[in-house]
One Martini backbone bead per residue (centre of mass of N, CA, C, O) as a GRO file, in nm:
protein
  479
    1UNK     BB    1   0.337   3.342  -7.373
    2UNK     BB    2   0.331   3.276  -7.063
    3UNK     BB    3   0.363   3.456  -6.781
    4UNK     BB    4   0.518   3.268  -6.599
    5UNK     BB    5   0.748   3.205  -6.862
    6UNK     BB    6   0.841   3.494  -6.868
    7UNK     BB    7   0.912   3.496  -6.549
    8UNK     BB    8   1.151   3.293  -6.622
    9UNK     BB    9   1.315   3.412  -6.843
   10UNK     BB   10   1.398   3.693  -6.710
   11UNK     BB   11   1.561   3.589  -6.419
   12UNK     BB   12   1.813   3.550  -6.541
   13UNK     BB   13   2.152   3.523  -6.361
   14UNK     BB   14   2.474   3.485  -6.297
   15UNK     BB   15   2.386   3.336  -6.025
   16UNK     BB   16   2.118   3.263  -6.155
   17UNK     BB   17   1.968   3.038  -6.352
   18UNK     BB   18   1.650   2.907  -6.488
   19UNK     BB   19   1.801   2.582  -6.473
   20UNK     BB   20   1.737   2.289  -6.511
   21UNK     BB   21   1.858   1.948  -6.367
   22UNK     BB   22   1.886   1.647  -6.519
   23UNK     BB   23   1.900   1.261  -6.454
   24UNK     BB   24   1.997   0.961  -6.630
   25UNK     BB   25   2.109   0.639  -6.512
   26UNK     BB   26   2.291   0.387  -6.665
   27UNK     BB   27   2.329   0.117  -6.695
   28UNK     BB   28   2.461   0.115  -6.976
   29UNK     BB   29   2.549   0.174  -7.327
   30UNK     BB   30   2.346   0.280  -7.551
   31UNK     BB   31   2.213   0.318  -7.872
   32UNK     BB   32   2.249   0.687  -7.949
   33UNK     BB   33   2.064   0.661  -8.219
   34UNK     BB   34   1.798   0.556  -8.061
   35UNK     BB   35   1.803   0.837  -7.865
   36UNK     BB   36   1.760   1.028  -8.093
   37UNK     BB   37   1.503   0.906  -8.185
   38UNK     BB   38   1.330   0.997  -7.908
   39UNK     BB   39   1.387   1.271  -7.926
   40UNK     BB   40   1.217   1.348  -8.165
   41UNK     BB   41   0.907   1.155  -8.123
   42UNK     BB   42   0.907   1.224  -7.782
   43UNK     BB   43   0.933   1.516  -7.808
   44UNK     BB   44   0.952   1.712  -8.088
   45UNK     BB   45   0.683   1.647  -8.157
   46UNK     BB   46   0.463   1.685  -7.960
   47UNK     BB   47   0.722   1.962  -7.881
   48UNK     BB   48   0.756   2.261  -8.001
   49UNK     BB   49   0.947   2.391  -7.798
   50UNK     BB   50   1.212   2.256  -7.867
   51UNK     BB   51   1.181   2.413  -8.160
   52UNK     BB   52   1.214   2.702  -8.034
   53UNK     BB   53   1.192   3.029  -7.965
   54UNK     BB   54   1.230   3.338  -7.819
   55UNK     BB   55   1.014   3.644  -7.890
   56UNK     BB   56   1.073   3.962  -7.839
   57UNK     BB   57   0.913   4.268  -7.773
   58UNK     BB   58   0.956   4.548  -7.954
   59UNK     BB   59   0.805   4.691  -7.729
   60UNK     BB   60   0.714   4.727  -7.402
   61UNK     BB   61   0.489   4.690  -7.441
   62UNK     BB   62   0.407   4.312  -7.512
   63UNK     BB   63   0.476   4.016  -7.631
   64UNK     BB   64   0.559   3.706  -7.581
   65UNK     BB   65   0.684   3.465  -7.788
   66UNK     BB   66   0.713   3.129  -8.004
   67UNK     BB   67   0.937   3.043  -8.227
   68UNK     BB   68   1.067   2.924  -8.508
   69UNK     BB   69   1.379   2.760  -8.574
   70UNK     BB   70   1.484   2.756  -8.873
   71UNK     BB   71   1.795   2.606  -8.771
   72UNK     BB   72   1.722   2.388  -8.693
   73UNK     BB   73   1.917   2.115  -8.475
   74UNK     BB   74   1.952   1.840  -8.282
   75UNK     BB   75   2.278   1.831  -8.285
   76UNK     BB   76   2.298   2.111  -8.117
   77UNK     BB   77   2.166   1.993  -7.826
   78UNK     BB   78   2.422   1.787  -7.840
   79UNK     BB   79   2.619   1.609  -7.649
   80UNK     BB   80   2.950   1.461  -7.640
   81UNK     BB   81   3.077   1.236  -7.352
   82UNK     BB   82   3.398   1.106  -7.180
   83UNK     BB   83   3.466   0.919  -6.906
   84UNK     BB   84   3.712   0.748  -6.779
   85UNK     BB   85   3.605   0.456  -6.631
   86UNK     BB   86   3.770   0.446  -6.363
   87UNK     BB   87   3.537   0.447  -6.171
   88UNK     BB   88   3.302   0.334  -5.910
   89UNK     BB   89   3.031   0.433  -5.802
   90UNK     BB   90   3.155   0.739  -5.611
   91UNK     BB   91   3.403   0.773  -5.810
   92UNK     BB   92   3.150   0.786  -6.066
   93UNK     BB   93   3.023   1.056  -5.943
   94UNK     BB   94   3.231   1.247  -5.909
   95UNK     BB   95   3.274   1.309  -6.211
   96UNK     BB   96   2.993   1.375  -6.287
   97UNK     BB   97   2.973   1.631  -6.126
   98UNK     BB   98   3.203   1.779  -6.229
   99UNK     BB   99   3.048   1.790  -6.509
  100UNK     BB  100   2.812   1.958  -6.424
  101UNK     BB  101   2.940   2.210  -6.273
  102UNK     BB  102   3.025   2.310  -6.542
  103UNK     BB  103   2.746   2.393  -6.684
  104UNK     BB  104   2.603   2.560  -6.529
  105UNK     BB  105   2.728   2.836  -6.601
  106UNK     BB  106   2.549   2.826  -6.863
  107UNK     BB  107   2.407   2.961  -7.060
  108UNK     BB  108   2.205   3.062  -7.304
  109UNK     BB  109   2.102   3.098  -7.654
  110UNK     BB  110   1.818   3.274  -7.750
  111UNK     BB  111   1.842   3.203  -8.052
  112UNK     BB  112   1.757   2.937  -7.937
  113UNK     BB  113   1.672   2.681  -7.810
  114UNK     BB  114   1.624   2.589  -7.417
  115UNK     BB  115   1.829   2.314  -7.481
  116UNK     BB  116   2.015   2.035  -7.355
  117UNK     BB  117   2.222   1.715  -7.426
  118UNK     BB  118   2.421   1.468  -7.239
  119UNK     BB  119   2.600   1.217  -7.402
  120UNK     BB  120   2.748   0.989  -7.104
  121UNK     BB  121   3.015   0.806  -7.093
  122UNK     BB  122   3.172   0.609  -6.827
  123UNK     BB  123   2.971   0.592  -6.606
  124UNK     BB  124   3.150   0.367  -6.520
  125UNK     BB  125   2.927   0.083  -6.675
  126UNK     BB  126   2.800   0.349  -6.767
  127UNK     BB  127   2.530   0.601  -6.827
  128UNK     BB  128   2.400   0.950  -6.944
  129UNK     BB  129   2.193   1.166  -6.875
  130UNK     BB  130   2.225   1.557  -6.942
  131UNK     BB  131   1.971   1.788  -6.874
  132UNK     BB  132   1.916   2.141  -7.023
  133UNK     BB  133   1.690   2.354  -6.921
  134UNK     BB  134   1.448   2.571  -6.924
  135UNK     BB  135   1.196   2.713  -6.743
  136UNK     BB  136   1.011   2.830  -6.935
  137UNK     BB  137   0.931   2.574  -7.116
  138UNK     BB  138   0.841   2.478  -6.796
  139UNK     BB  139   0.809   2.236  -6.529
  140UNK     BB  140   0.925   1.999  -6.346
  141UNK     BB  141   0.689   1.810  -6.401
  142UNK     BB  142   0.670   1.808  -6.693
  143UNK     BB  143   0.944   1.725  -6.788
  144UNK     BB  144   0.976   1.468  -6.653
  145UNK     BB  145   0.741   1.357  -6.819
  146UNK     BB  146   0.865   1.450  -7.087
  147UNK     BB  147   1.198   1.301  -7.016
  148UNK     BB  148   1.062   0.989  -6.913
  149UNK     BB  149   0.874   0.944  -7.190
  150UNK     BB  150   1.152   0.783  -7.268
  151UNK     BB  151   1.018   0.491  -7.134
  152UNK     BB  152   0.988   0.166  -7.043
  153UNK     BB  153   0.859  -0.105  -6.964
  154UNK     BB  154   0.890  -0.462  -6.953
  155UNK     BB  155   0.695  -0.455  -7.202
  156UNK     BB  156   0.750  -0.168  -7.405
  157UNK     BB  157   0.613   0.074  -7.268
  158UNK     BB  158   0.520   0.370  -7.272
  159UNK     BB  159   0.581   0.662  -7.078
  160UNK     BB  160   0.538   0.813  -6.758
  161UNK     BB  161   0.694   0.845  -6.419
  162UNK     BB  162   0.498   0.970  -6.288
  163UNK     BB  163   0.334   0.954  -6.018
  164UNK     BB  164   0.120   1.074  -5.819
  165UNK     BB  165  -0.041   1.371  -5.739
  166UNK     BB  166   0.245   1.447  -5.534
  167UNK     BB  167   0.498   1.663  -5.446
  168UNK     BB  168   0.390   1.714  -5.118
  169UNK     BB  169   0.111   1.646  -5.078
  170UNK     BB  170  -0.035   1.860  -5.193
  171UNK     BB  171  -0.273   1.973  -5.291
  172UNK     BB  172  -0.423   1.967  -5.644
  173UNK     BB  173  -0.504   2.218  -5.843
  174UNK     BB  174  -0.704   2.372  -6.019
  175UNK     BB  175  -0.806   2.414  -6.370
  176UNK     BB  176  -0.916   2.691  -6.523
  177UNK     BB  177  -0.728   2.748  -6.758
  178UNK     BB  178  -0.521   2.763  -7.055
  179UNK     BB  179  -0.257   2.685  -7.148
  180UNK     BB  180  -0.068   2.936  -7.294
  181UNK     BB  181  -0.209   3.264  -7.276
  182UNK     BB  182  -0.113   3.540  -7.446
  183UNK     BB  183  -0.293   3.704  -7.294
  184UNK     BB  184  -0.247   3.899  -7.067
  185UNK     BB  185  -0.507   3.900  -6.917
  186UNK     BB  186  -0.555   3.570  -6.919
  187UNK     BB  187  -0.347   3.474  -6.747
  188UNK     BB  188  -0.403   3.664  -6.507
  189UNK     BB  189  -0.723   3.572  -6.481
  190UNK     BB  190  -0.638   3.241  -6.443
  191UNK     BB  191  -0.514   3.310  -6.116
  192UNK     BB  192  -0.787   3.452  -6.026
  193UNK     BB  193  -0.936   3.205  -6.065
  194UNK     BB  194  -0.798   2.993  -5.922
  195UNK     BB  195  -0.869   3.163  -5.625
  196UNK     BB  196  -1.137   3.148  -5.627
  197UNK     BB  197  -1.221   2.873  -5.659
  198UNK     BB  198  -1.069   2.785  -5.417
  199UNK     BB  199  -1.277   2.966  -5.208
  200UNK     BB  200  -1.544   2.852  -5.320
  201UNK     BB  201  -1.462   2.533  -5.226
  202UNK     BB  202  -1.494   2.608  -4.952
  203UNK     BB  203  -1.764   2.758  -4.903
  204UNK     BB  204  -1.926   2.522  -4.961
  205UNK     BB  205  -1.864   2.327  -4.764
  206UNK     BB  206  -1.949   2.477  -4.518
  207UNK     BB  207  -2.275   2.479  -4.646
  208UNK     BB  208  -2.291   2.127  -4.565
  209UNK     BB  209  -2.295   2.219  -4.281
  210UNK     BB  210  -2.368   2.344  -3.970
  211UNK     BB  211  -2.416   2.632  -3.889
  212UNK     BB  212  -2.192   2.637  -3.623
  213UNK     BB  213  -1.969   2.479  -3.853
  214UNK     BB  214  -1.925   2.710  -4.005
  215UNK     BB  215  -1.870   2.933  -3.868
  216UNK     BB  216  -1.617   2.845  -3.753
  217UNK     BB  217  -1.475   2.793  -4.060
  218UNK     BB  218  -1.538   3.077  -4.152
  219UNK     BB  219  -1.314   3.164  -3.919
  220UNK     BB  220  -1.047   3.007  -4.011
  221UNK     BB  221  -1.053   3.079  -4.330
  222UNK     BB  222  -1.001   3.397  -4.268
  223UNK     BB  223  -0.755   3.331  -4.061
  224UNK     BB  224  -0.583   3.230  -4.318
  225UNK     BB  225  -0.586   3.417  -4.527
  226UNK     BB  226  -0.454   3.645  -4.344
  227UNK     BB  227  -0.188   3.484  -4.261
  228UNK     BB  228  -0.112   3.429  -4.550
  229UNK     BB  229  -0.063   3.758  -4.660
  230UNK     BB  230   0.152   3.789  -4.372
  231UNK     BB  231   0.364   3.608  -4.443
  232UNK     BB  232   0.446   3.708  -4.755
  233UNK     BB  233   0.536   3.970  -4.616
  234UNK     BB  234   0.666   3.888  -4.341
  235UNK     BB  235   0.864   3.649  -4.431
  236UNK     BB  236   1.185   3.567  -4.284
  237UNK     BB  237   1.540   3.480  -4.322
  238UNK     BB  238   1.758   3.421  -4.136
  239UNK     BB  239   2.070   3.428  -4.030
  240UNK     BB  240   2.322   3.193  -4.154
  241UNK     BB  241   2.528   2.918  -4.269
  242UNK     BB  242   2.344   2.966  -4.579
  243UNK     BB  243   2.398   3.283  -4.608
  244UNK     BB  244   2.419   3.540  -4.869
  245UNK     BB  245   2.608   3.570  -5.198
  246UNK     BB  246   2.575   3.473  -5.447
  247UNK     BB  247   2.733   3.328  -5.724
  248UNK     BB  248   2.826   3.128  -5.997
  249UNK     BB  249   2.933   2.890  -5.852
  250UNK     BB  250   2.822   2.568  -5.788
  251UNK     BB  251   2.703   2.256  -5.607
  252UNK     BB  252   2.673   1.921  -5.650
  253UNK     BB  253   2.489   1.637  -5.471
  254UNK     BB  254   2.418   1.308  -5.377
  255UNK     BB  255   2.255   1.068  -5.287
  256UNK     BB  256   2.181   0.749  -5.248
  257UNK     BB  257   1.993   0.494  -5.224
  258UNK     BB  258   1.671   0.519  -5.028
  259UNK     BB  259   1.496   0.362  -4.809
  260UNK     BB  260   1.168   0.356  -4.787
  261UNK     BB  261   1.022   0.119  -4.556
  262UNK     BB  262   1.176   0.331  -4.296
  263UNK     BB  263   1.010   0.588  -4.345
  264UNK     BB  264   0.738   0.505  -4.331
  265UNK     BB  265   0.750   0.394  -4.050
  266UNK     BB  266   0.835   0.664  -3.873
  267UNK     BB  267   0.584   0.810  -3.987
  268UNK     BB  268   0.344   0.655  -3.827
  269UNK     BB  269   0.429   0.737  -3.537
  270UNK     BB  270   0.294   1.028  -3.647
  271UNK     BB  271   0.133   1.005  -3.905
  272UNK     BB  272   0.312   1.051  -4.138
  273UNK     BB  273   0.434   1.116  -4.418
  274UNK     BB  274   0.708   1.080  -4.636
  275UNK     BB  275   0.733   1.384  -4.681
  276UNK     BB  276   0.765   1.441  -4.413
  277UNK     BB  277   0.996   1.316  -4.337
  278UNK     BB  278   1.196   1.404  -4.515
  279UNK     BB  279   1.195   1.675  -4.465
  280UNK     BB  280   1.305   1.647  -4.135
  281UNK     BB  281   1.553   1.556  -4.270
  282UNK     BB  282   1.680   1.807  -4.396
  283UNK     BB  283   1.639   1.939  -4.123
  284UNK     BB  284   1.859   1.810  -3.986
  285UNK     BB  285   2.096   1.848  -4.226
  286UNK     BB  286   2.090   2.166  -4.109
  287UNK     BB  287   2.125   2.162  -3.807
  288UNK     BB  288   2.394   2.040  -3.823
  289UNK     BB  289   2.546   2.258  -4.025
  290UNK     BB  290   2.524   2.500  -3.832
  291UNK     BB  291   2.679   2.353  -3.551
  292UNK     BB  292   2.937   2.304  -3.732
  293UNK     BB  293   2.986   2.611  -3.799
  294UNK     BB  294   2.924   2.767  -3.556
  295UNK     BB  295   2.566   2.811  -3.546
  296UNK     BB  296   2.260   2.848  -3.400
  297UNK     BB  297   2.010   2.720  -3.479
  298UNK     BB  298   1.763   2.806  -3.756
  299UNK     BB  299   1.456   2.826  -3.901
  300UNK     BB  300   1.433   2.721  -4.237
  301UNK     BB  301   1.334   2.889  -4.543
  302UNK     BB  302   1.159   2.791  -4.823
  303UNK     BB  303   1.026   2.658  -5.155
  304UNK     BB  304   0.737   2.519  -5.258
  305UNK     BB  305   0.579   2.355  -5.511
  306UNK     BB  306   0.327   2.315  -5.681
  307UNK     BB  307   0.047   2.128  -5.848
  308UNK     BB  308  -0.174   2.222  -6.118
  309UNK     BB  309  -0.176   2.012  -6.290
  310UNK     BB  310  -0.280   1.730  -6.432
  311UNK     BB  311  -0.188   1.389  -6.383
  312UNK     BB  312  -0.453   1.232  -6.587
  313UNK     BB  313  -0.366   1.451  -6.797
  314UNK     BB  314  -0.231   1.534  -7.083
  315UNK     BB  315   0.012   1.731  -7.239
  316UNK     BB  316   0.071   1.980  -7.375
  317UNK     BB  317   0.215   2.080  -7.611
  318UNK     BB  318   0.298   2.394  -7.442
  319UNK     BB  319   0.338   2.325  -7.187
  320UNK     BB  320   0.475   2.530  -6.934
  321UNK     BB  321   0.369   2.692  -6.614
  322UNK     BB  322   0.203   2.501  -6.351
  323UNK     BB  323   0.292   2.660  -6.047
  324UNK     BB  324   0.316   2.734  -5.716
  325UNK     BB  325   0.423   2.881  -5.394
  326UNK     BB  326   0.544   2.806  -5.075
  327UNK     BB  327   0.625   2.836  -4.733
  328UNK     BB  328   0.877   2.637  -4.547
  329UNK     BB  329   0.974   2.570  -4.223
  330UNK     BB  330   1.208   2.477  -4.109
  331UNK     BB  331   1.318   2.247  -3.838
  332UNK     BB  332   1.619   2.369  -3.766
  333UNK     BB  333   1.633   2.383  -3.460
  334UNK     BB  334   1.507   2.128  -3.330
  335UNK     BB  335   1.725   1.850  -3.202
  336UNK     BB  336   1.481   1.636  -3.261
  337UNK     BB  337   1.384   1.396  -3.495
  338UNK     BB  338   1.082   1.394  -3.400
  339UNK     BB  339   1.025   1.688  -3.357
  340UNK     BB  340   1.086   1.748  -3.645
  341UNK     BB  341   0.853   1.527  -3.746
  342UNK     BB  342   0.587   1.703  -3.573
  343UNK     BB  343   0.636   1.982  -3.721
  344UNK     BB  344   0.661   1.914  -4.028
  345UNK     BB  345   0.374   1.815  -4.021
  346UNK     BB  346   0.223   2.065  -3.925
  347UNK     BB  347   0.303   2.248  -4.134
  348UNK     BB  348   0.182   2.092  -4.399
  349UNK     BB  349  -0.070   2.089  -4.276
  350UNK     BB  350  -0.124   2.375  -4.299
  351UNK     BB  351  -0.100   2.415  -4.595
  352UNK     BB  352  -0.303   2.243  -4.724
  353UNK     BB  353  -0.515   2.431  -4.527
  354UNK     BB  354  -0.419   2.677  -4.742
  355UNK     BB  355  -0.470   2.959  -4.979
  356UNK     BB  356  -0.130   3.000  -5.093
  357UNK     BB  357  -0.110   2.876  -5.329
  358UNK     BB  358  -0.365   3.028  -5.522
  359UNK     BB  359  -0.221   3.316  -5.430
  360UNK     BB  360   0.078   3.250  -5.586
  361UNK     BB  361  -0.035   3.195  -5.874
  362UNK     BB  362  -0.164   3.452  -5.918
  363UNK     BB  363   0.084   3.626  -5.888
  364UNK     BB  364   0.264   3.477  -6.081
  365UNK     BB  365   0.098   3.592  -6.305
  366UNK     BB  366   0.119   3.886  -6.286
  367UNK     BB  367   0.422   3.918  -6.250
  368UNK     BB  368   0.485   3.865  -6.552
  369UNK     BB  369   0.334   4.162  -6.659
  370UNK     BB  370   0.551   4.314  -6.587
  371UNK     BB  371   0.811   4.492  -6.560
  372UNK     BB  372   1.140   4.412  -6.564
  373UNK     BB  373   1.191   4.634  -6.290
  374UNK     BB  374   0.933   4.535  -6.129
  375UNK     BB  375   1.019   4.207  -6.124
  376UNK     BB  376   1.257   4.214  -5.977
  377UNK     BB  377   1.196   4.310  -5.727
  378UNK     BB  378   0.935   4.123  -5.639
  379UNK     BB  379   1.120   3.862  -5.720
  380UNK     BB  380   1.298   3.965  -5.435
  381UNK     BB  381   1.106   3.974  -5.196
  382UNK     BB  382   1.027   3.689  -5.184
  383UNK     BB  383   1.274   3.486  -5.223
  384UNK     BB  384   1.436   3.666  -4.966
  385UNK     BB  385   1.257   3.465  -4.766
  386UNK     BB  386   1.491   3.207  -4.865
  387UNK     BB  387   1.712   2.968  -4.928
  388UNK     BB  388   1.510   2.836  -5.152
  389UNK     BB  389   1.439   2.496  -5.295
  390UNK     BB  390   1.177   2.244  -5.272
  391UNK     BB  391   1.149   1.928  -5.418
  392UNK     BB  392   0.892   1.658  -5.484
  393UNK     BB  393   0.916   1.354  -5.701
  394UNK     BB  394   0.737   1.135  -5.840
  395UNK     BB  395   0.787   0.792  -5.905
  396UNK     BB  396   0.831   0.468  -6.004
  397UNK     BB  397   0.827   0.126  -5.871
  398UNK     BB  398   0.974   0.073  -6.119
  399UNK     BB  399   1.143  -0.013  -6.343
  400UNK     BB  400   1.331   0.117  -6.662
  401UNK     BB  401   1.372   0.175  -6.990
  402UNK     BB  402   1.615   0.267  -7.223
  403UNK     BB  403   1.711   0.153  -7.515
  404UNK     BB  404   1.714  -0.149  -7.353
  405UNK     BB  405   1.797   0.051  -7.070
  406UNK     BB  406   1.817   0.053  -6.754
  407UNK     BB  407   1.723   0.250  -6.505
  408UNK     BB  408   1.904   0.347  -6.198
  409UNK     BB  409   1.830   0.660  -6.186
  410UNK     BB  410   1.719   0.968  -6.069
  411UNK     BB  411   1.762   1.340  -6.111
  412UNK     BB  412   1.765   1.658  -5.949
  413UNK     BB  413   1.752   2.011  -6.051
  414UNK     BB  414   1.675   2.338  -5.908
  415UNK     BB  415   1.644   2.701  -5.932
  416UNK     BB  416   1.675   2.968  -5.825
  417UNK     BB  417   1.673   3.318  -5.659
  418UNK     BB  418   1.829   3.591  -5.590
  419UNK     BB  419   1.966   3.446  -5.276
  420UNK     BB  420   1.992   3.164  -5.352
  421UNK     BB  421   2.172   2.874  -5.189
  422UNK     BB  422   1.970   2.608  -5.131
  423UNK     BB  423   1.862   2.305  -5.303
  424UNK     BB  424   1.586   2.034  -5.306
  425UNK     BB  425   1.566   1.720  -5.461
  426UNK     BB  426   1.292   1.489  -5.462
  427UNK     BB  427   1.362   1.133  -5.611
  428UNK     BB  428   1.123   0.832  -5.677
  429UNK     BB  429   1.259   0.511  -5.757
  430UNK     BB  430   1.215   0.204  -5.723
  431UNK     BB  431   1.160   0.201  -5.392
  432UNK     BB  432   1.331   0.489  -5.365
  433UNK     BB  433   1.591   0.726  -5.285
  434UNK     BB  434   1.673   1.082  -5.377
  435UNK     BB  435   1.919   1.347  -5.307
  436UNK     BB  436   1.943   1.661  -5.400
  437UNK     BB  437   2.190   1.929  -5.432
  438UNK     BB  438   2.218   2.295  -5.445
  439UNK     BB  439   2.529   2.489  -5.406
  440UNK     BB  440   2.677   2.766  -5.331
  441UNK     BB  441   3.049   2.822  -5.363
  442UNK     BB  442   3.035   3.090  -5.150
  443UNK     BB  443   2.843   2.963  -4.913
  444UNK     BB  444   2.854   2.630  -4.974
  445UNK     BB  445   3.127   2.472  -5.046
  446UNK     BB  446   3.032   2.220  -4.844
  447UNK     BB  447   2.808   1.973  -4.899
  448UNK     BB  448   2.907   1.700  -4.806
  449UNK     BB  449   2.832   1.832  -4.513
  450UNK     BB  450   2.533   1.796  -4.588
  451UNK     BB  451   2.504   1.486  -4.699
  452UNK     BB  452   2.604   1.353  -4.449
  453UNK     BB  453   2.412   1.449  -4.246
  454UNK     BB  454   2.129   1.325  -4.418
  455UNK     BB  455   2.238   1.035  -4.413
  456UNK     BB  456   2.253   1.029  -4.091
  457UNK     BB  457   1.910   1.107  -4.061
  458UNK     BB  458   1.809   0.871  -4.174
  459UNK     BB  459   1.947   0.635  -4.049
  460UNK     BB  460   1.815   0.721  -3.776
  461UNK     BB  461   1.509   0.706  -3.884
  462UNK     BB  462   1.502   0.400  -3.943
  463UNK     BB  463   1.570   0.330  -3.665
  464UNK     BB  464   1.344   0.424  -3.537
  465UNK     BB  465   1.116   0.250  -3.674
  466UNK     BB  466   1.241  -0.001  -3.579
  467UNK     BB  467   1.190   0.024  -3.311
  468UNK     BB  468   0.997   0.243  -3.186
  469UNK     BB  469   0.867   0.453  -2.929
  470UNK     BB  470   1.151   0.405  -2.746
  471UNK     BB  471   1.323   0.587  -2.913
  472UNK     BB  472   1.531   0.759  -2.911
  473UNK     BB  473   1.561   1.149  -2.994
  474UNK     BB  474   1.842   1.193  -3.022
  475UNK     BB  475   2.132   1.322  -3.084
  476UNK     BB  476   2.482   1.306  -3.103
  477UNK     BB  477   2.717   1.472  -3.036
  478UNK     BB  478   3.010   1.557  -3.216
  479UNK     BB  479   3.340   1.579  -3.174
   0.00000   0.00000   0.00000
C-alpha cells in the first residue's frame, strides 16, 4: 500500500470519514442485472483493490498492505433502495440528498473491501447510483475515472469521463515513480524525486534564458519558493461563521445545472479561466453567508488537490492516491463579484507558477511512513489551516449513457480532515456545471442558505458577462 494510501486510511475519525461520495444520476430506471455487470467487468475485473481488504503490520515497524478478501461477494457492496417517487425537480433531490445524509456517518468494517454502491429507484422518474468509496482505494480523479468507465458515448463505446487533464487549471506535475510503491523509503523517496524534478525542471528553463533574465526568474523561483514554505507552516484561517468544531453529522447539497457559456463570457472580462470565475463564484457566496450570519466577512483558506498522475494514460491496476495539495485563499472579504473574480484569478495564478504542489506531494509521501500518533498531529497542524477541500473535476461536453439510460448529472463530495467544516466539489457535465457542498451539520446547519449564496453569485456573474465591461460591480445588501 503506497505512503499516501495509508496516510487515508488512517486518518478516519468519527467527525471526518476519509469517504469519497460520489452520485450518477439516471433519466429512467436501467436494468439493474446489467448495471452489476458492469460492475464486475468494468471495475472489479479491472482494479483488483475492489475486492481486497487493508491488512496492518503486525508490529509497529512494518507495512500496510492490500490482501484478497477470501469471502469476497459483490452482492455485499451493493444496497438496493426505493424512494417515494413522489416528486420531481427540487423535490426527488431533497428525498435523494436526505438519503445520502444518512449514510454519511457509516463508517466502513475495515475487515472487507472499503466501497459500496447504492441502486436507487425513485429518484423522480429516475434513478441514481449513490456510491461510498474509501479515499484509501485511490483519489478523486481516479475514481471518477474509475465510476464514470462505466458509461458510453452515443454510439456504445466505452470510456471515462475526465475530460481535458486540469482540476483547477494548475499544471499536472510529472510522475516520477510507480504507483503504490509498497517499500517505505520508495513511496517517500517517489514524493521528494517529484519536488526535485520539478525544481529541476524550472531550473531548466531559467538556463535556455539570458543572463540577466535568468538571474532575475532564479531569484523570483527562490523567492516563492520560500514563500512558499512561510505560508505552509504560517497559514491560518481566520475564525468566522463556518468555523468551529465539527460533529458527526453532514450535509449534502447541490447546484441545479449551471450554464458554461454565461461563466466563460464573465471569466474573458479579466482574462480569467473558468476555474478563476467558478472559485471566484464560492467566494462571493461565502461572502454573502458570513454578512447574513452577522459576522464581517474575511478571507477563508481552502485546501485544492492537484493531479500528479496523467490523464491521457490508462490507470493503473493498484489505482492507489497521486495527488498533492495548495492552499487557497478564497477573497471571500471583498465585496465586489469582479473583484473577487480578478483577486482569485491573481491567487491561482500565483499558485501555477509556485513550486507549492511539488512540495506537499512531497510531504504527503513522507506523512504516510510516520507513526500514527504524530502522523494525526501532523496531518491536523495543516488541515486546520483550512476550512476544508475545494476540487474541481472536468468531465466530458456530451451525454453519456450507463446500462442504455442517458446520464443526467454527477455530483460528488469529498471529505474533510481535522477541523474541515465545509467542502465544495465542482463537477463540469454536458456542457453545464454543478457544485456539491458538504457541511457540518453542528457548524454549519444551513447549507441551503449557502447554496442560495452561491446560485445567486453565478447569476450575477452571467449578468456581468452578458453586460460587458460597464456592468454594475456591486451586489445589492439583502434586506
Amino acid at each position: 500500500m503506497g505512503s499516501a494510501d495509508v496516510l487515508w486510511l488512517t486518518m478516519d475519525r468519527p467527525t471526518n470519514l476519509m469517504v469519497i461520495v460520489s452520485v450518477v444520476m439516471l433519466e429512467s430506471v436501467p436494468d439493474w442485472d446489467r448495471v452489476l455487470g458492469l460492475l464486475r467487468t468494468r471495475i472489479l475485473e479491472p482494479y483488483p483493490v475492489f475486492s481486497q481488504r487493508p491488512r496492518r503490520p503486525r508490529h509497529t515497524v512494518g507495512l500496510y498492505r492490500w490482501e484478497d478478501d477470501p469471502d469476497f461477494d459483490l452482492e455485499r457492496h451493493v444496497v438496493r433502495t426505493t424512494l417515494s417517487r413522489k416528486g420531481t425537480g427540487a423535490e426527488a433531490d431533497a428525498e435523494l440528498q436526505a438519503y445520502i445524509e444518512e449514510q454519511l456517518p457509516r463508517p466502513f468494517d475495515q475487515t472487507r473491501p472499503l466501497w459500496e454502491v447504492h441502486l436507487v429507484d425513485g429518484h423522480g422518474t429516475g434513478a441514481a447510483l449513490v456510491f461510498r468509496i474509501h479515499h484509501a482505494l485511490a483519489d478523486g480523479i481516479a475514481l471518477t475515472r474509475v465510476l464514470l468507465g462505466l458509461t458510453e458515448d452515443a454510439d456504445g463505446v466505452p470510456g471515462d469521463l475526465v475530460g481535458p487533464p486540469a482540476t483547477t487549471d494548475l499544471p499536472t506535475l510529472p510522475v516520477t515513480g510507480p504507483l503504490g510503491e509498497s517499500a517505505s523509503t520508495g513511496a517517500v523517496a517517489s514524493g521528494l524525486r517529484l519536488a526535485r524534478a520539478t525544481t529541476r525542471s524550472a531550473w531548466d528553463r531559467l538556463r535556455s534564458k539570458g543572463a540577466r533574465a535568468a538571474v532575475t526568474d532564479a531569484a523570483i523561483l527562490t523567492l516563492r519558493t520560500g514563500q512558499v514554505v512561510s505560508d505552509l507552516l504560517l497559514t491560518t484561517n481566520p475564525a468566522s461563521a463556518v468555523g468551529g468544531v465539527p460533529g458527526q453529522r453532514k450535509r449534502v447539497v447541490w447546484t441545479q445545472p449551471l450554464p458554461l457559456p454565461g461563466l466563460k463570457q464573465v471569466g474573458r472580462l479579466v482574462g480569467a479561466t473558468l476555474n478563476d470565475v467558478l472559485m471566484s463564484a464560492v467566494a462571493g457566496a461565502l461572502h454573502v453567508y458570513q454578512d447574513e450570519h452577522g459576522r464581517d466577512p474575511v478571507d477563508l483558506v481552502t485546501m485544492v488537490p492537484v493531479n500528479v498522475r496523467p490523464l491521457d494514460e490508462p490507470l493503473p491496476r493498484e489505482l492507489g492516491n497521486r495527488f498533492a495539495l495548495v492552499f487557497l485563499r478564497f477573497p471571500s472579504r471583498d465585496a465586489t463579484p469582479l473583484g473577487r473574480l480578478a483577486l482569485s484569478k491573481a491567487r491561482m495564478d500565483w499558485l501555477k507558477a509556485s513550486p507549492e504542489a511539488a512540495l506537499t506531494f512531497a510531504l504527503i509521501s513522507v506523512i504516510g511512513r510516520f507513526p500514527a500518533a504524530i502522523e494525526r498531529r501532523v496531518v491536523d497542524f495543516f488541515a486546520n489551516k483550512a476550512i476544508g477541500v475545494t476540487t474541481n473535476v472536468a468531465g466530458p461536453r456530451e451525454v453519456r449513457h450507463l446500462a442504455g439510460v442517458p446520464v443526467t448529472g454527477v455530483l460528488g463530495w469529498v471529505p474533510g480532515s481535522g477541523r474541515h467544516t465545509l467542502g465544495f466539489c465542482i463537477v463540469t457535465y454536458d456542457d453545464a456545471v454543478r457544485i456539491g457542498i458538504m457541511a457540518d451539520e453542528s457548524v454549519v446547519p444551513d447549507p441551503e442558505a449557502l447554496l442560495v449564496a452561491l446560485e445567486d453569485e453565478v447569476a450575477l456573474l452571467v449578468r456581468i458577462g452578458a453586460a460587458g465591461p460597464t456592468a454594475p460591480r456591486r451586489r445589492p445588501r439583502r434586506s
